[in-house]
N, C-alpha and C positions, 0 to 999 in steps of 0.2 A: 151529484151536486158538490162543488168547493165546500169547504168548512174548513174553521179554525182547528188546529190539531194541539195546540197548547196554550196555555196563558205565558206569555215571558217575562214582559214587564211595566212598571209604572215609572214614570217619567215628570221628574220635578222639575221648572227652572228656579234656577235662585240666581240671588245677585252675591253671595260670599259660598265659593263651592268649599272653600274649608271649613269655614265653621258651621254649615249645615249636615258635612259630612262628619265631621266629629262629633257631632249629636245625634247621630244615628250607629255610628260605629261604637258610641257609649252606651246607646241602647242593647247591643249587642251583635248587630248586624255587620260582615265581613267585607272586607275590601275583596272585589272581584277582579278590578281591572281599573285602570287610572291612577288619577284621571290623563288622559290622553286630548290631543290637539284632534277636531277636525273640522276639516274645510273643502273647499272646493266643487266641482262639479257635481258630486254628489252630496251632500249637502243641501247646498244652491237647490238644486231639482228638487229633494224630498220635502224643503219646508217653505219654498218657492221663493226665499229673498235672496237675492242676490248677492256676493263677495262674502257672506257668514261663516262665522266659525265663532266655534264655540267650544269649550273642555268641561267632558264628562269622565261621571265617578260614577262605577257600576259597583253595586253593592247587593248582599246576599244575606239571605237572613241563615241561620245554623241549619235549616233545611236543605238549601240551595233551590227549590222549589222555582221561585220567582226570586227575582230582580228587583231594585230600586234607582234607575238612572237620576242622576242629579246632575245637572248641567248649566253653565250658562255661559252666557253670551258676550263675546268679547266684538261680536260686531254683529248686526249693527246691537249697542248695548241693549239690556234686557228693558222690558217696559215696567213700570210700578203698577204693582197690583193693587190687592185688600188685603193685608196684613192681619187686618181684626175682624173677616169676613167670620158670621157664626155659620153652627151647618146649615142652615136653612137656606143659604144664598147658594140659587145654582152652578150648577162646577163641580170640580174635580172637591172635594171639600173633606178629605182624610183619608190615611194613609193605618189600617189598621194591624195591630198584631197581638197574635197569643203571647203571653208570657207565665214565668214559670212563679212569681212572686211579684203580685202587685204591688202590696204595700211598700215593698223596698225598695222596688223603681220607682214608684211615687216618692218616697224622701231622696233619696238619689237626684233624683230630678229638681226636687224643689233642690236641691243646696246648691245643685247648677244654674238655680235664680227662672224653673221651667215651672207653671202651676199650674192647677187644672183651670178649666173653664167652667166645670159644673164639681158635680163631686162623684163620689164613686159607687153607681149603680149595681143593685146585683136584681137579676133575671132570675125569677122560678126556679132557683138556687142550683143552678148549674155555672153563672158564669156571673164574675164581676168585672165591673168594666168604668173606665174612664175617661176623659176626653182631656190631652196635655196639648196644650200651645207651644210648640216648638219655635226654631230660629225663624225669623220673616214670616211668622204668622201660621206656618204649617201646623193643622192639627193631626197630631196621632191618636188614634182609640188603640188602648190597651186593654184587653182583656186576662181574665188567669180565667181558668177551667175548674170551677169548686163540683160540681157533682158528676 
């Protein structure tokens, strides 16, 4: 029987690929590849609209593990989402990662004008965790690993 043999990656559209990409690269995550033009035939096929293109930023977390594509659309232009969707609304609805120092990327963050949306949880004291409102509404869960 077929089956998946990896996980590769997640895939954002935004409508500013820089400065969503620069709040992830300050998160700590690596520039892989981009961003780069594409278009044409394939394209077209894979996401069935016709004449598209679009410039993507692939991006890496210090793992290399998995991927973070950010992308968007220069035709036909992207559509407006929920900016201020909470988790609850179904969807793609967070993009999460370990870290090695919560509290510091939580000030870090706010002084970049990024705050949380709840405040900072800790689970049966292994792991503390947080929900931050990124660029165009993006939530990240960060977690650190306490036990």
């Amino acid at each position: 029987m077929p089956s998946i043999r990896r996980f590769d990656h997640v895939g954002i559209t935004v409508a500013d690929l820089e400065q969503v990409g620069a709040f992830f690269v300050g998160l700590g995550l690596q520039v892989k590849a981009g961003p780069v033009v594409v278009e044409g035939d394939f394209l077209d096929t894979v996401i069935g609209i016709p004449d598209s293109r679009t410039r993507i930023l692939m991006l890496a977390a210090p793992d290399g593990a998995t991927l973070l594509e950010l992308s968007t659309f220069e035709q036909p232009r992207h559509q407006p989402g929920s900016p201020g969707a909470m988790a609850t609304e179904l969807g793609l609805r967070n993009v999460a990662f370990e870290v090695d120092d919560l509290d510091a990327l939580l000030q870090q963050l706010a002084a970049d004008g990024y705050g949380l949306i709840g405040g900072v949880g800790e689970y049966e004291g292994t792991w503390r965790m947080a929900y931050v409102r990124g660029p165009e509404g993006i939530i990240v869960s960060l977690a650190e690993r306490t036990g």
